[in-house]
C-alpha positions in Angstrom: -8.6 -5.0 -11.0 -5.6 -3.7 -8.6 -2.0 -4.7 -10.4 1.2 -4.2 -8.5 2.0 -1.0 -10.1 -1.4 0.4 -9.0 -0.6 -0.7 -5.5 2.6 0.9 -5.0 1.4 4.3 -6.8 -1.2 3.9 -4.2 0.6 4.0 -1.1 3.1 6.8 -2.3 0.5 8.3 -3.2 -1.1 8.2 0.2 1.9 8.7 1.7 1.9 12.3 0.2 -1.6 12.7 1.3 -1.0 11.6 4.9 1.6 14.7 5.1 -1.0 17.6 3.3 -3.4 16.3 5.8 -0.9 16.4 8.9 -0.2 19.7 7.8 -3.7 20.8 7.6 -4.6 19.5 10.9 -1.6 21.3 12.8 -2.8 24.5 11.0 -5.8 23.7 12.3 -4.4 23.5 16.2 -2.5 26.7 15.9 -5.8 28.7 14.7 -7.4 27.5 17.4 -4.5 28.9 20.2 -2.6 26.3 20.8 0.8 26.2 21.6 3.6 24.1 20.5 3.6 22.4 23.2 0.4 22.0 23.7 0.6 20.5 19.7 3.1 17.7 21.1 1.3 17.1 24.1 -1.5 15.9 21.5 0.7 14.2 19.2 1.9 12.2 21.9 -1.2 11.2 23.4 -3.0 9.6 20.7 -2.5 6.5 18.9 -1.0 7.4 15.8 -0.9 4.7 13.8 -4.7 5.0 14.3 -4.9 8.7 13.0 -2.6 7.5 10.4 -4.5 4.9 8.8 -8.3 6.2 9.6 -8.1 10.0 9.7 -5.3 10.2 7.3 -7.3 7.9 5.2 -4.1 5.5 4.8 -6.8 2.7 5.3 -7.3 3.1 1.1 -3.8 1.9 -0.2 -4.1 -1.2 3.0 -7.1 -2.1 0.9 -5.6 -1.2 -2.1 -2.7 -3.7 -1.6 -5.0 -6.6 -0.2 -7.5 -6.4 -3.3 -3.7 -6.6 -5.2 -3.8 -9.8 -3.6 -7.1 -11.1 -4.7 -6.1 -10.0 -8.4 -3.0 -11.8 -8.9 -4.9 -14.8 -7.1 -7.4 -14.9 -9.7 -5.5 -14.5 -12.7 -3.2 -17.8 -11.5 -5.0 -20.7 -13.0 -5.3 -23.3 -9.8 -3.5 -26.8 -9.9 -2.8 -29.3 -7.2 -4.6 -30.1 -4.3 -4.7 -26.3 -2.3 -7.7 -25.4 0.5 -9.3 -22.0 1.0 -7.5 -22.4 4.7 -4.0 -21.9 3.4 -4.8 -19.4 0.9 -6.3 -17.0 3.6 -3.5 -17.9 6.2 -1.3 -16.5 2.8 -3.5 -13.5 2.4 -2.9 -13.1 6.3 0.4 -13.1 6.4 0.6 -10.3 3.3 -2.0 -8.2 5.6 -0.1 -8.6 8.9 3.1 -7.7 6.3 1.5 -4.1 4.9 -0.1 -3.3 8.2 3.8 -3.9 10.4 4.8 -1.3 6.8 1.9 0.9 7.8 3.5 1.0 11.4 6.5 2.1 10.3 5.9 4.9 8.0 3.1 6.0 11.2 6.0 6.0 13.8 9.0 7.6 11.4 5.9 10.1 10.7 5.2 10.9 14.3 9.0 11.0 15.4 10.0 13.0 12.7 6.7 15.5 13.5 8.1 16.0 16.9 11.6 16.6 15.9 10.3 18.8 13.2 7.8 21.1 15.8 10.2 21.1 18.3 12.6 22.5 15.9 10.1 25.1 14.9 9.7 24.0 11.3 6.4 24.4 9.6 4.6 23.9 6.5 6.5 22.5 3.3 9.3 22.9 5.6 8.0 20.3 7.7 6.6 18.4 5.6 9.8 17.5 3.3 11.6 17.0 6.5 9.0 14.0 7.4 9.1 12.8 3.6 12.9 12.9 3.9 12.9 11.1 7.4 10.4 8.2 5.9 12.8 7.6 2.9 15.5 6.9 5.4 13.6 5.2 7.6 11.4 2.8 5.6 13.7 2.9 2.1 12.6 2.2 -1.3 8.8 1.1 -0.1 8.1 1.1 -4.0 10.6 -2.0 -3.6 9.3 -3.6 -0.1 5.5 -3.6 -1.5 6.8 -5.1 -4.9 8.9 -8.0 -3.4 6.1 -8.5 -0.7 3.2 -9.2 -3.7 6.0 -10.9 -5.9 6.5 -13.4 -3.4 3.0 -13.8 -2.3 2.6 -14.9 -5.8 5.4 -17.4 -5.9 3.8 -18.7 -2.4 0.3 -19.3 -3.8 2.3 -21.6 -6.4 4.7 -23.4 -4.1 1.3 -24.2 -1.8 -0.3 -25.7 -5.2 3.3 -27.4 -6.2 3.9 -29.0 -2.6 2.1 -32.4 -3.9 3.7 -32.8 -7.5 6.0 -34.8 -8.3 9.8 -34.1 -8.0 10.5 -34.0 -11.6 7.9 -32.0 -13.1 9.3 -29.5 -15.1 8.7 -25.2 -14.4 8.4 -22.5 -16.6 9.5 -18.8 -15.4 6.7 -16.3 -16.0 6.7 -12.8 -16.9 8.1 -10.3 -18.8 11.1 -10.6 -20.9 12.7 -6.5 -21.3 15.8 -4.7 -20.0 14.7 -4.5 -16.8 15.4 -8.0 -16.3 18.2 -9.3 -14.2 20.9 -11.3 -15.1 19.3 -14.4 -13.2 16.1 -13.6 -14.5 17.6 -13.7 -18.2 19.2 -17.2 -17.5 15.4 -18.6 -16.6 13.8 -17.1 -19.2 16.1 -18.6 -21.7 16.0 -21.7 -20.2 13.6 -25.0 -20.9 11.5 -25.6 -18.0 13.5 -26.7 -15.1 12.5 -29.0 -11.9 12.6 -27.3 -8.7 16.1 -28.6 -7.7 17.2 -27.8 -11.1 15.7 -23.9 -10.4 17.7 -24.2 -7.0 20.8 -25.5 -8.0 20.9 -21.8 -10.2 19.8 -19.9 -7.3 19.0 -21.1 -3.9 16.2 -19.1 -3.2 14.8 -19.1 -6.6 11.4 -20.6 -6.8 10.5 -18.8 -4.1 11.7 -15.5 -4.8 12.4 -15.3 -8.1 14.9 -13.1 -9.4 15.4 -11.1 -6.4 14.0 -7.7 -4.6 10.6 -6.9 -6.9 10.8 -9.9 -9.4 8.0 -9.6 -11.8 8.0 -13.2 -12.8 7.3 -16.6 -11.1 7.3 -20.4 -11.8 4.6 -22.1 -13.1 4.1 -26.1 -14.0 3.5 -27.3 -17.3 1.6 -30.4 -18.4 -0.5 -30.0 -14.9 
């Protein structure tokens, strides 16, 4: 089953693959005759985020991430009153969220190829020129894919929570090592807290948990 480390290996990973198979295919061009120009001419011509995600293959860590979602649905025991309707509208919204990701990474990729041909840079050249453009561009996308399944997590509860009573009490899941925050320390250490009590030690907490790639998340007791 897909875990959120497996996810984020997987688009990296892709990520790397994407910019071998660029290469390749401009290799490709130039055996055949073409100019430079004639290179851009293509690249500006088709849609990219297209030959991004299908003949770049980026299509795997997309599914990758959305079977991620299917995992950490089915290893959270269900409580309240939820329908299949606002679970898939959930799982929508974390699709629509990787795929506007996806766009990004396509269109640094494609401006960055153009700068880079125009420039006359080829092969590894090229290639770290892209990967250094896409770090700027789309930073720490270990850390957006994290946060995004994190908090899809946390939703899936607060949809289940939204009929309980006000007082019932939370527990903060997840690990407990040194790569915990501060915040995320506090919660751990505390009893189980109601959701005003969670709030009251930071705002945003049972939704978000500790903060930019939380690995825990609230769960009732005695539901």
């Amino acid at each position: 089953m897909a875990t959120i480390d497996q996810a984020i290996n997987s688009y990296e990973s892709n990520i790397e693959s994407a910019l071998d198979g660029f290469q390749s295919d401009i290799e490709e061009l130039e055996e055949g005759g073409l100019s430079t120009a004639e290179i851009l001419g293509i690249i500006a011509a088709i849609d990219f985020t297209s030959y991004f995600i299908e003949d770049l293959r980026f299509s795997t860590s997309i599914n990758t991430f959305m079977a991620t979602t299917e995992t950490i649905l089915s290893d959270l025991p269900m409580f309240g009153v939820t329908s299949e309707v606002q679970l898939l509208a959930l799982q929508n919204l974390q699709r629509q969220g990787i795929e506007g990701v996806t766009r990004s990474v396509a269109n640094t990729m494609q401006n960055a190829m153009v700068s880079g041909l125009s420039g006359g840079l080829r092969g590894n050249v090229l290639k770290d020129s892209i990967r250094a453009s896409i770090k700027t561009n789309v930073p720490r996308v270990e850390n957006v894919i994290g946060t995004m399944l994190g908090d899809y997590r946390r939703s899936v509860v607060s949809v289940m929570a939204m009929d309980l009573p006000k007082d019932t009490l939370y527990e903060y899941v997840g690990p407990d090592d040194e790569k915990n925050r501060p915040v995320c320390r506090t919660f751990l250490a505390n009893d189980p807290l109601t959701i005003d009590e969670i709030r009251a030690e930071k705002s945003d907490g049972f939704e978000h948990g500790g903060g930019v790639r939380c690995r825990h998340y609230w769960y009732p007791i005695n539901v």
